[in-house]
N, C-alpha and C positions, 0 to 999 in steps of 0.2 A: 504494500500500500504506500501511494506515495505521500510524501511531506505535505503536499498541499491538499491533499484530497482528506489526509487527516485534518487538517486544519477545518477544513468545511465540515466535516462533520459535528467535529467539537463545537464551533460557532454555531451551525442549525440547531443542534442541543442546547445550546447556550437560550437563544432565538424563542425555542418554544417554549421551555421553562417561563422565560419571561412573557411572553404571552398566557400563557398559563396564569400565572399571577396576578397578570391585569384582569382577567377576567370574572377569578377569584374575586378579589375585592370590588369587583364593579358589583357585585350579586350581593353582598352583603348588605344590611339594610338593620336598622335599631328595632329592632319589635316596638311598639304603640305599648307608651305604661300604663298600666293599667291599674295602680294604685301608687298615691305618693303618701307620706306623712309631713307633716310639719309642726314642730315643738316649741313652746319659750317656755320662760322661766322669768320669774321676778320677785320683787317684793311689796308688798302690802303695808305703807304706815299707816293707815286707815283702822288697822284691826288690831284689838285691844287685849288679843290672847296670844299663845305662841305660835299661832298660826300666822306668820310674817311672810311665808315664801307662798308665792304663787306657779302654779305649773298647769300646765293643758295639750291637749295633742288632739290634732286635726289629722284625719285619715280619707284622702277624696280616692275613689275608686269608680273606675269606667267601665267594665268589664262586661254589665251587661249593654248590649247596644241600648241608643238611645238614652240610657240612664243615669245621674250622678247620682252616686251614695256618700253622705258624711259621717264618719262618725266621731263624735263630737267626745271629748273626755276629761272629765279633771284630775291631774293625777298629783295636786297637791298635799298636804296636808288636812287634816278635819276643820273644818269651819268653826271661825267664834264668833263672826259678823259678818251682816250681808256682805258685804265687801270682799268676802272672802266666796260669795258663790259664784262660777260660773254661770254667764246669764247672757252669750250671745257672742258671737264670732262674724267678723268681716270680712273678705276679699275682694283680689281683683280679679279681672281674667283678661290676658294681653292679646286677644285676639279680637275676631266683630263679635259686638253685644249680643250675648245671652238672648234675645227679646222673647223670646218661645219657653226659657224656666221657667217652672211653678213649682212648689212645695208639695207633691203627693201624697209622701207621708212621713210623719214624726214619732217614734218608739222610744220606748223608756223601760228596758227589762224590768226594775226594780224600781219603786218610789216609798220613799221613807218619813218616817216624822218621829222626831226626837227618838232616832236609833229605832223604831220599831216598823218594819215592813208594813203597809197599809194595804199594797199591789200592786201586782206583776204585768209587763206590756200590754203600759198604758200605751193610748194613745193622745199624744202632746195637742196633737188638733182640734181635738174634741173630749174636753176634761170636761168631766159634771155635764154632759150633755152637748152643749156648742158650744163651751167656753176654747176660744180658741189661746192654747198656753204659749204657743212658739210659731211664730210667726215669719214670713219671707219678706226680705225688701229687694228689690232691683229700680236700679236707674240709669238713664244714659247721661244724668247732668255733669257736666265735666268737674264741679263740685265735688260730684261724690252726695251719696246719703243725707248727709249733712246732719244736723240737732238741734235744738232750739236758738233760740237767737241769743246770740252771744257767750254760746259754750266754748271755753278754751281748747276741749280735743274734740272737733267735728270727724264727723266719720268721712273721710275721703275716699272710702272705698265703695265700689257700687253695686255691691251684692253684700245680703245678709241674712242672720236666723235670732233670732233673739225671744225671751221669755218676759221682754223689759218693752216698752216704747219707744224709750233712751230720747224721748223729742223729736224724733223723728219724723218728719212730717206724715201722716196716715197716708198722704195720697200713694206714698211710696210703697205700701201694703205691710210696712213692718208693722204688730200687733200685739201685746202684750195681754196678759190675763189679769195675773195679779203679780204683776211686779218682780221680786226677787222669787215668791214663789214657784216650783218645781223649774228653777234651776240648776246646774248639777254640784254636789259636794260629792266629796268620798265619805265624809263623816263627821263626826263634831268634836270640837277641843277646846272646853269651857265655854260653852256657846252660850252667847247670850238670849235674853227673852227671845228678840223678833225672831232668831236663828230658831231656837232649840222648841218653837212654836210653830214653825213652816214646814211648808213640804215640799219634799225636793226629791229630786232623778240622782239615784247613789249611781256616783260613776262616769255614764255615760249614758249616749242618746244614740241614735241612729235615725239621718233624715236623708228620705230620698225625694230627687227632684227629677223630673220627664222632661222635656222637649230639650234635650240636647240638640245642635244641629249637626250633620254630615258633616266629615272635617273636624271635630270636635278635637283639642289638643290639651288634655292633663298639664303638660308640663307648663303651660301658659297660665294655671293659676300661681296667684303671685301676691304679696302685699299683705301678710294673716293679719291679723287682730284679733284677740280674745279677749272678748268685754265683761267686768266683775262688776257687782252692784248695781242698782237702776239706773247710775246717770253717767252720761262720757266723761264727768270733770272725775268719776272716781277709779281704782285704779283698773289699766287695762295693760296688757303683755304683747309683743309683736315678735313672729315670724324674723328670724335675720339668717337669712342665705349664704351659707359657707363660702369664702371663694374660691373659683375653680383650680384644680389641680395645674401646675407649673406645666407647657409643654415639654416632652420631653427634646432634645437638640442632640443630631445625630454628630458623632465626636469628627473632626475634619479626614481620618482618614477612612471610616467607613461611607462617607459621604462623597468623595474622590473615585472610591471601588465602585460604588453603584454607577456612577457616572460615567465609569471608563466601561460597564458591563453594557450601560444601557446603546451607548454607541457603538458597543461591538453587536449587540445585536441586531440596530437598528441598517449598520452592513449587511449584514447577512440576508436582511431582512429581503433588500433590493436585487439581488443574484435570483435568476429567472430557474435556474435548477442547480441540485446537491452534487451534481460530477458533469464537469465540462465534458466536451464529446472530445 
């Protein structure tokens, strides 16, 4: 075999690998999430017991078409003042508006009063008959939400679920029942009257919402807020998004190799046949 004909060979080898590989990675494609979490944490000077840290976790999942599911959770310490109940969460969604959500349904495996079980998945929409406990708000105003006139933390975000009114203007369809009322604790920790007197969703919630559109993008919700107490000026926790991972930089002499490989292929590429005549 001669010198050159080996050559060509090795080079066609070389050639189709790397086609190979383009191809490979052309076909590759991220799967659609189908569930994210998003967590904060803070603190409470509002509440008068050892219940000072605040914690919550947002769970959005797409999984069935058309569908978003929330589940809503507090996973602070026991309550010793309303302040310390979970009572309603905000976001954004960085894509076109929503305008087709609605609120389908609202659950509460477990709801409690001064530690003692009352009843089991409830339904949030319709407590005691049509009292409606948790309520949906959407808007397109570039405001956001917003809250009564001249509240220092307005809601700027344009989707919501709340147990509260928070000021909200009604037309926005947010809806409260009774206020701090079966919003969610874990538990109680020297609770005071109004606390150790209400009744509340131990844990968590789960709310789902229909008219998703085609194209629907998880990763595009963005901006949490989780809202404590009945009014915006009291305390509330936000959503803060890690930053992205350092790219990695390929070291200057594997970056050289590839380079000198890809023009050796890109020769070979143009050679009309593997063995001259």
């Amino acid at each position: 075999m001669s010198q050159r004909y080996s050559k060509k060979i090795v080079g066609y080898a070389a050639y189709s690998i790397s086609a190979l590989a383009v191809v490979t990675v052309s076909q590759m494609s991220r799967a659609d999430a189908a569930s994210l979490s998003f967590s904060a944490t803070g603190t409470n000077p509002i509440s008068g017991g050892s219940s000072t840290a605040l914690s919550a976790k947002a769970v959005f999942d797409n999984s069935i078409a058309g569908q978003l599911t929330l589940t809503l959770t507090n996973t602070g310490p026991g309550a010793s003042a309303p302040t310390d109940v979970l009572t309603g969460i905000f976001w954004d969604y960085a894509g076109s508006p929503l305008t087709n959500l609605k609120l389908s349904s609202a659950k509460a495996p477990t709801v409690i009063k001064n530690n003692v079980t009352t009843a089991t998945n409830v339904d949030l929409t319709k407590v005691g008959g049509n009292t409606v406990e948790w309520g949906f708000a959407k808007t397109t105003a570039s405001s956001g939400l917003g809250g009564a006139s001249g509240v220092l933390k307005p809601v700027t975000q344009h989707y919501g679920i709340g147990t509260a009114g928070f000021g909200i203007s009604p037309g926005f369809g947010l809806s409260g029942g009774q206020q701090f009322n079966y919003g969610i604790i874990t538990g109680y920790d020297s609770a005071n009257p109004a606390v150790s007197g209400g009744t509340f969703v131990k844990n968590s919630a789960t709310f789902v919402f229909s008219g998703l559109p085609t194209g629907f993008d998880l990763t595009k919700i963005q901006n949490i807020r989780f809202q404590y107490g009945t009014g915006l000026d009291e305390p509330s926790t936000y959503y803060i998004a890690l930053p992205p991972p350092p790219k990695k930089v390929p070291e200057p002499g594997a970056t050289a190799a590839l380079g000198l490989f890809a023009v050796g292929a890109l020769k070979v590429a143009k050679k009309k046949s593997l063995v001259s005549a």
